[in-house]
Residue, then its C-alpha position, 0 to 999 in steps of 0.5 A: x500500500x505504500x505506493x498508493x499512499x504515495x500517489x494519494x499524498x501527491x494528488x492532495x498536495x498537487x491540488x492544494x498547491x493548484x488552489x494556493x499557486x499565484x502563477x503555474x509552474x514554467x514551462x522549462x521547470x516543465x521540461x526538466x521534470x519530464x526528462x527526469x520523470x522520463x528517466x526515471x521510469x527508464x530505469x524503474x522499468x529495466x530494474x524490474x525486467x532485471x530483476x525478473x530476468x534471473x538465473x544461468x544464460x539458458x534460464x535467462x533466455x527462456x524466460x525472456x523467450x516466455x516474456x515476450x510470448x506473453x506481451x505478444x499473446x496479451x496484445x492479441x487480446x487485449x485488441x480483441x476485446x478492445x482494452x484500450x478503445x474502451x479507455x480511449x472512450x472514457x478518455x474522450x469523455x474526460x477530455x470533453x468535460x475538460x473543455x466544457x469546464x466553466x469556473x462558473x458552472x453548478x456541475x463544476x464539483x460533479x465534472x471535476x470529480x468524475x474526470x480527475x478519477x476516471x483521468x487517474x484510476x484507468x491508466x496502466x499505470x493504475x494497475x501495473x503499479x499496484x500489482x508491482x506493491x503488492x506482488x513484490x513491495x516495489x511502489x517505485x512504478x506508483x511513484x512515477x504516477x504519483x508525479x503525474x498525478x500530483x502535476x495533472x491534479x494541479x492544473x485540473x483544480x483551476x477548473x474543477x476547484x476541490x471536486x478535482x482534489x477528491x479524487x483520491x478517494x477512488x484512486x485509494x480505493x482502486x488501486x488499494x483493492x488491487x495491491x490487497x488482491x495482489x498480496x493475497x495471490x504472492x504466496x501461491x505464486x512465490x510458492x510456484x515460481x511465477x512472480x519473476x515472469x510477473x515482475x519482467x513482463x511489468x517492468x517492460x511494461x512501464x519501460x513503454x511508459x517512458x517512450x510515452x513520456x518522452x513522445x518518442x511512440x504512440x503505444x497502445x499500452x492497455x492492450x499489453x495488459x493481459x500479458x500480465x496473466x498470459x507470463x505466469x501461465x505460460x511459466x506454468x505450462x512451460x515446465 
């Protein structure tokens, strides 16, 4: 859970600093945080992927061998079932009550909340980052949303006032869920040697994050997802 108390702290220091900030934050300090942000994410991902990717040359190769079948079986599905067109659409809505946003507005409080937790409980990061807390302790993948958040939560208070703020409860409560179902499952599968296929394929994973920070290629994130189940059942079978 600490990595999604991470996130909550920069949510709810991201919107008080929005309300009380006279000026927003320069657009060359801007710069530098998302090389840093970018960076570091580079190196939380290839951390994982290391760390999951262990053992003598041929184990090595193998379960590199399983990772990649996995992000390729996942891909397959998750365009399938259309993964990351459902959240395209929900990202549509956010945006349109973004620009339909008025200081004004009765529903400014309403519109806030909804578009800052959809904004922040449905991105990838949301799921692999609370999966990497729980399976393994490793919040550092909720550390990189947690910036994010903090700095999208910052611009979005100007729009939306507390309703913004508020989100965290469902951020908490999303991703609080995840961590717990995840700790609950790390025993059978530490017991049956599946956490490192788990942990590798998540670590590549947020490694794409990266690329999506630095706007170096247009990723479909979401339907990588469901490599997430494909590694630890192809470690399975491949025995």
């Amino acid at each position: 859970m600490v990595g999604t108390i991470i996130n909550a702290a920069a949510i709810l220091i991201g919107g008080v600093a929005g309300l009380t900030a006279k000026k927003q934050i320069p657009v060359a300090h801007q710069t530098a945080l998302k090389i840093l942000l970018g960076v570091f994410t580079v190196y939380v991902g290839l951390s994982a992927t290391w760390q999951g990717l262990n053992g003598g040359f041929l184990h090595v190769l193998k379960q590199l061998t399983i990772v990649l079948l996995a992000l390729m079986l996942g891909n397959l599905t998750g365009k399938l079932v259309r993964t990351q067109k459902s959240l395209n659409r929900l990202g549509q809505y956010a945006k349109q009550k973004i620009s339909e946003a008025r200081p004004d507005s009765g529903r400014r409080f309403h519109d806030g909340f909804v578009t800052c937790s959809i904004l922040f409980c449905v991105a990838p990061l949301s799921i692999l980052g609370p999966l990497e807390d729980g399976l393994t302790g490793n919040f550092k993948p909720l550390a990189v949303k947690a910036v994010m958040d903090g700095l999208a939560t910052m611009a979005f208070v100007t729009l939306f006032g507390l309703g913004a703020t508020l989100s965290v409860v469902p951020v908490i409560a999303c991703q609080g869920t995840i961590t717990l179902l995840a700790k609950l499952a790390q025993p059978c599968l530490a017991k049956y040697s599946l956490l490192d296929p788990i942990h590798a394929t998540a670590g590549l994973l947020v490694f794409c994050v990266a690329l999506i920070i630095f706007e170096l290629k247009k990723i479909e994130l979401a339907d990588y997802l469901p490599s997430l189940v494909f590694a630890p059942l192809l470690t399975w079978l491949w025995r």
